[in-house]
C-alpha positions in Angstrom: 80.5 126.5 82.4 77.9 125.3 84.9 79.4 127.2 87.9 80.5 130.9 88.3 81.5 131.0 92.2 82.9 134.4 93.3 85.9 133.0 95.4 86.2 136.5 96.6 83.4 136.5 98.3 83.9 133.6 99.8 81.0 131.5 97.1 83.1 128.6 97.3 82.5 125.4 97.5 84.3 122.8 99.9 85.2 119.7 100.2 87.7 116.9 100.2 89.4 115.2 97.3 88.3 111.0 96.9 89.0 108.0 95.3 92.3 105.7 95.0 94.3 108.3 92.9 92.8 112.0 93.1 94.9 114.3 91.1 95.2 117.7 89.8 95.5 119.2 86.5 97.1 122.1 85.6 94.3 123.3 83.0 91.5 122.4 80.7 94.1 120.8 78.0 93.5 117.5 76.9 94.9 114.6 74.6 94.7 111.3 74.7 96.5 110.7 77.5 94.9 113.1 79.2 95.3 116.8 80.4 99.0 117.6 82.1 98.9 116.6 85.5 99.8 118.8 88.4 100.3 115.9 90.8 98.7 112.8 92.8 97.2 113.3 96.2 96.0 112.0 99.1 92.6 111.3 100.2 90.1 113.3 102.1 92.4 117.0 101.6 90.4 120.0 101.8 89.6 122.1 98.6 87.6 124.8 97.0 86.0 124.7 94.0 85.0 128.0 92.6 84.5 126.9 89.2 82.7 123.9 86.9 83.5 122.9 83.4 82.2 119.5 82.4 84.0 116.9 84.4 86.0 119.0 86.4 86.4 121.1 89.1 88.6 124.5 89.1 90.2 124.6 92.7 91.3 127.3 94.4 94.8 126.0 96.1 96.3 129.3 97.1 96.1 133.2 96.7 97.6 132.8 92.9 97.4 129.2 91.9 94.5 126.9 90.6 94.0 123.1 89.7 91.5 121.6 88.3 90.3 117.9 89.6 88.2 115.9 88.2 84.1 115.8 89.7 84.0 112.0 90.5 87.4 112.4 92.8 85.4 115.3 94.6 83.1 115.0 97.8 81.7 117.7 99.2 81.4 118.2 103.2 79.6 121.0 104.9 81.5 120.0 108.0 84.3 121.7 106.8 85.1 125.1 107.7 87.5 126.9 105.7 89.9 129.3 107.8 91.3 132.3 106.9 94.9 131.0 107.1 96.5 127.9 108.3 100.1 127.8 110.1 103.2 124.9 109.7 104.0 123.5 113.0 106.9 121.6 114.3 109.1 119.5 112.0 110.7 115.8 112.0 113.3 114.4 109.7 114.3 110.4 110.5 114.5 107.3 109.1 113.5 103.7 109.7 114.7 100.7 108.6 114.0 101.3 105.0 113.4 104.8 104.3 114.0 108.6 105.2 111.2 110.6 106.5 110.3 114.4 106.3 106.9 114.9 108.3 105.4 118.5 108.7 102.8 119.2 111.1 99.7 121.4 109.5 96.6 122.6 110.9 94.5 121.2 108.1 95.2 118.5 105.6 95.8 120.8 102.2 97.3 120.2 98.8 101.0 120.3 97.7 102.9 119.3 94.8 106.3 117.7 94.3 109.3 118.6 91.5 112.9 116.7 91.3 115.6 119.1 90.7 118.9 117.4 89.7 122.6 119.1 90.1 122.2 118.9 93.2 119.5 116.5 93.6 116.6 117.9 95.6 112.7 117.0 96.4 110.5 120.2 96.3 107.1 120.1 97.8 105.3 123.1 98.1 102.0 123.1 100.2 99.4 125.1 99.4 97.1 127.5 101.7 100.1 127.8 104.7 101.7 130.4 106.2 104.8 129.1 108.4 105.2 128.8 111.9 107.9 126.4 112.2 110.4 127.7 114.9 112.4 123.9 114.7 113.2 121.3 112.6 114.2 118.3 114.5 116.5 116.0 112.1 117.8 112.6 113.6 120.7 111.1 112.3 118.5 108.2 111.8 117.9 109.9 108.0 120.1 108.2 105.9 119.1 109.6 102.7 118.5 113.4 103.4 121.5 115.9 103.5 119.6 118.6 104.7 115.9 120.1 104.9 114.5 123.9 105.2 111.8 126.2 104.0 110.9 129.0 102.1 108.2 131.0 102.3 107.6 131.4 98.5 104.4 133.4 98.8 102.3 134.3 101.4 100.6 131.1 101.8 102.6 128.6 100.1 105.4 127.1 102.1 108.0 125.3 100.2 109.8 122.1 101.6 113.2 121.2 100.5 114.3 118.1 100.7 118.8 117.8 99.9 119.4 114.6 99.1 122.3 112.8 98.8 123.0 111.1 95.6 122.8 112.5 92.4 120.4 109.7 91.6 116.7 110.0 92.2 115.0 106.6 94.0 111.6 107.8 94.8 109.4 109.9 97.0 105.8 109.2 98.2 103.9 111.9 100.1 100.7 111.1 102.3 99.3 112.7 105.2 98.8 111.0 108.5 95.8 112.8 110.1 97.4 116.4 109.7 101.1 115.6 109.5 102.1 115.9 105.9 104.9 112.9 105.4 107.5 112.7 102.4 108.9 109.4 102.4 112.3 109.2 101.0 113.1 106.0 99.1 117.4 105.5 100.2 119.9 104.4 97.5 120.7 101.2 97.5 123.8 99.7 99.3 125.0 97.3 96.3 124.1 99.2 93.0 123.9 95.6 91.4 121.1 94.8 89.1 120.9 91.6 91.1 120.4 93.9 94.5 117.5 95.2 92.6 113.6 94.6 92.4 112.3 95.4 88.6 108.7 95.6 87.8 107.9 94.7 84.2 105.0 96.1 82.8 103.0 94.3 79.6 101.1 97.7 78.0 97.7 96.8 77.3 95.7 93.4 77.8 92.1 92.3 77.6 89.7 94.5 75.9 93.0 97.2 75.6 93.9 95.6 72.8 96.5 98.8 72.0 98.2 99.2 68.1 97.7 96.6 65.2 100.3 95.4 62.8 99.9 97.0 59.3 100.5 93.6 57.9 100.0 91.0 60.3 96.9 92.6 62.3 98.6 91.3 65.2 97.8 93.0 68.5 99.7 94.8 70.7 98.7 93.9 74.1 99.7 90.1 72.9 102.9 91.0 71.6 103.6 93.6 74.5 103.0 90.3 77.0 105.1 88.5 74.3 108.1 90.2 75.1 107.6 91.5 78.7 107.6 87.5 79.5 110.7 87.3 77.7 112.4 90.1 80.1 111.3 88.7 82.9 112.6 85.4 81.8 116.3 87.2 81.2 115.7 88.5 84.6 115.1 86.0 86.2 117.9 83.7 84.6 120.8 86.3 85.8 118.8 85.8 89.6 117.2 89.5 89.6 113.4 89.7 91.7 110.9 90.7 89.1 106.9 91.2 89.5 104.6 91.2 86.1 101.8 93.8 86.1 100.4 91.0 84.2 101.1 87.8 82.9 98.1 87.1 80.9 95.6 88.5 79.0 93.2 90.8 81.6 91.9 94.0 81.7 94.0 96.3 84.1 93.1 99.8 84.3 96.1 102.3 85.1 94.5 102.3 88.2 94.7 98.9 89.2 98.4 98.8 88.1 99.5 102.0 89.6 98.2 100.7 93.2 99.0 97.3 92.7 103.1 98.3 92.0 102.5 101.1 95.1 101.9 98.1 97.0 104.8 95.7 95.4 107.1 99.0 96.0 109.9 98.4 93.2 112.9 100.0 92.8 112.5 100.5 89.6 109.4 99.9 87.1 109.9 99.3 83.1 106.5 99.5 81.3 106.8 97.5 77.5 104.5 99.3 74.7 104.6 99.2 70.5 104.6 102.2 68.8 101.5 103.3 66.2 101.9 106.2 63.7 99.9 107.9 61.7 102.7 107.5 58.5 103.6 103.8 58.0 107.5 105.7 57.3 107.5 106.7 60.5 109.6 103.9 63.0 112.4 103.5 65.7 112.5 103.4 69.4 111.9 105.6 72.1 112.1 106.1 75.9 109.6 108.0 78.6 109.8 109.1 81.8 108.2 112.2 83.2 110.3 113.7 86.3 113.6 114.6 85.4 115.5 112.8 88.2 113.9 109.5 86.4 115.5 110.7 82.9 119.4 108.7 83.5 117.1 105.4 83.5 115.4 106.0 80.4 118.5 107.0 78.3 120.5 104.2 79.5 118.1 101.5 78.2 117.2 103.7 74.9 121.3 103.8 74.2 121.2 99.8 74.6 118.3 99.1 72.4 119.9 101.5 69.4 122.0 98.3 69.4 119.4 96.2 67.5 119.5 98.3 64.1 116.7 100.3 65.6 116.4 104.0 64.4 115.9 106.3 67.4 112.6 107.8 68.0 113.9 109.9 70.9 114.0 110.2 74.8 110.8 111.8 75.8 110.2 113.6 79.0 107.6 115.1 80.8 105.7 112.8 79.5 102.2 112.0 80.2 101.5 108.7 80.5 99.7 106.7 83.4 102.4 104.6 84.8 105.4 107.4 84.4 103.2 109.3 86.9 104.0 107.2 90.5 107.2 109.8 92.1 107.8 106.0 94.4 110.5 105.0 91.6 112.4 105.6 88.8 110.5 104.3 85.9 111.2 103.8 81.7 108.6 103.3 79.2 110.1 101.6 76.4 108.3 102.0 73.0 110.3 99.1 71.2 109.1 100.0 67.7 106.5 100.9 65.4 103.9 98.2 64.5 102.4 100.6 62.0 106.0 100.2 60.1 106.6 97.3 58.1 110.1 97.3 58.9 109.6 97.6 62.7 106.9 94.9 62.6 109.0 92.4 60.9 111.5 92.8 63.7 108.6 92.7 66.6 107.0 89.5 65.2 110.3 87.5 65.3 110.6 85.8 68.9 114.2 85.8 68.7 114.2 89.5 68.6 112.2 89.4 71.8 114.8 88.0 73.7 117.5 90.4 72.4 115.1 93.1 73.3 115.3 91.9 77.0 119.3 91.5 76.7 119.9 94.9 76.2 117.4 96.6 78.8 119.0 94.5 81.2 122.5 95.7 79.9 121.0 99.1 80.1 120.1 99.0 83.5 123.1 98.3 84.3 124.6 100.7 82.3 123.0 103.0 84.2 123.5 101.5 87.9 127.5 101.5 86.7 127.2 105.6 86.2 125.7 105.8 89.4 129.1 104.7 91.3 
């Protein structure tokens, strides 16, 4: 450790959290894909680092809870004055012409993190460092999306928001603070649940020096093979007249950054990221479905159930899981692991361009599969 900061004694610290996609992580844990994240956050939100431990920063968010964010999204800012406390104000709940609103007035912009809760379906955000003193909560009947929305006080300075919705189905959430007002925007179901009513990012794992797995016979790459198919989903798409957008449609570098703001900014309803699958046993094989939040989960085992359909052994439905581009709350999302290139069997299957095309038959079937539970 390079830091031991007495937060006690008030040896802390401050500053506000930078860069295009601060987060926090739970603890010092790490894999490949990284430590577990906490949760994305805005820019330029006050925190206090009482500790240092290579490339992060322990934060303290509240009297009992800690994060740890990395140095480079850190900046520190003397003009910042930490107070003792800091109080809710008055509360709005609308909605515009595309989405439901929750905003929260604070007296300083602080950190929060969001959990789904299904049966019934519900957005928690819990802000960190606030004591209420919220005496109204003005809801317009503008809101289309949101049931109801109330508070707990969960501790004595972290203020939970809860957010009813009104589907059982998840569509997204995005929170962001304008100046001091903390907004959750609330992504509405859609009207028709058609697949053709829909917009579907597709997602080509990998590309330019990201070359990903290797065939154990071929030496193919994955991030060709990856674009290979991806094309070939869109192309399905596209042919039953359902709006698509390609992360990429070529071979480029794209870090999870670039793609992660470049789909906040093309908004989907839903995202579908195409990988191949690497083991450390050439035995090992089959197909497998991510997503991290559990309101995403219905998604992911629709399109897994479809793809069993090509002689595929199943490899599972995985949540919580930790990968880039099952982080964004916006939409549900589906990583699709289509099969194992470090099997011979899988990569016999993956190299045949016919198989391609039944790959994107049945995640189209399976989305709407899925959209058919949903009526």
């Amino acid at each position: 450790m390079t830091l031991c900061l007495n937060a006690a004694a008030q040896k802390v610290l401050v500053g506000t959290t930078t860069g295009p996609l601060p987060f926090l992580e739970y603890g010092l844990g790490d894999d490949r894909l990284g430590g577990a994240k906490m949760t994305f956050l805005d820019s330029n939100i006050v925190v206090k680092v009482v500790d240092s431990v290579k490339d992060d920063y322990k934060v303290h968010l509240s009297t009992y809870h800690y994060g740890w964010l990395a140095k480079i999204n850190f900046r520190k800012d003397s003009s910042v004055h930490v107070q003792p406390y800091y109080l809710s104000n008055r509360w709005k709940v609308y909605g515009d012409d595309k989405y439901d609103y929750v905003t929260v007035l604070l007296d300083q912009r602080l950190p929060y993190r969001s959990m789904q809760e299904i049966d019934p379906s519900r957005i928690i955000v819990d802000i960190f460092g606030v004591t209420s003193n919220t005496n109204w909560i003005t809801q317009l009947s503008t809101a289309k999306e949101i049931r109801n929305t109330f508070y707990e006080q969960i501790e004595d300075d972290v203020l939970r928001v809860i957010i009813e919705l009104k589907h059982p189905q998840h569509w997204g959430h995005f929170i962001y603070y304008d100046d001091k007002k903390l907004v959750i925007r609330v992504k509405r179901q859609p009207v028709k649940l058609t697949i053709q009513n829909l917009f579907v990012a597709i997602d080509a794992g990998h590309g330019g020096s990201n070359t990903g797995a290797t065939g154990v016979t071929s030496n193919v790459l994955e991030k060709e093979y990856t674009l290979k198919i991806a094309k070939e989903v869109e192309k399905y798409f596209k042919a039953n007249k359902v709006q698509t957008f390609m992360t990429r449609t070529n071979d480029t570098d794209l870090t999870m950054i670039d793609r992660t703001l470049m789909l906040r900014q093309q908004d989907p309803n839903i995202l579908i990221s195409i990988h191949l699958n690497s083991g450390e046993s050439d035995t090992m094989r089959g197909v497998s479905t991510y997503y991290r939040y559990i309101g995403f989960r219905p998604l992911s085992q629709a399109i897994l159930k479809r793809m069993q359909e090509l002689k595929l052994k199943e490899w599972g439905n995985v949540g919580a899981f930790n990968f880039a581009l099952n982080g964004p709350t916006e939409y549900p999302n589906c990583l699709v692991e289509v099969g194992f290139l470090s099997n011979k069997e899988d990569e016999k299957k993956i190299l045949n361009p016919k198989f391609h095309k039944q790959v994107a038959q049945k995640i189209y079937l399976g989305i709407g599969d899925w959209l058919k539970s949903l009526k």
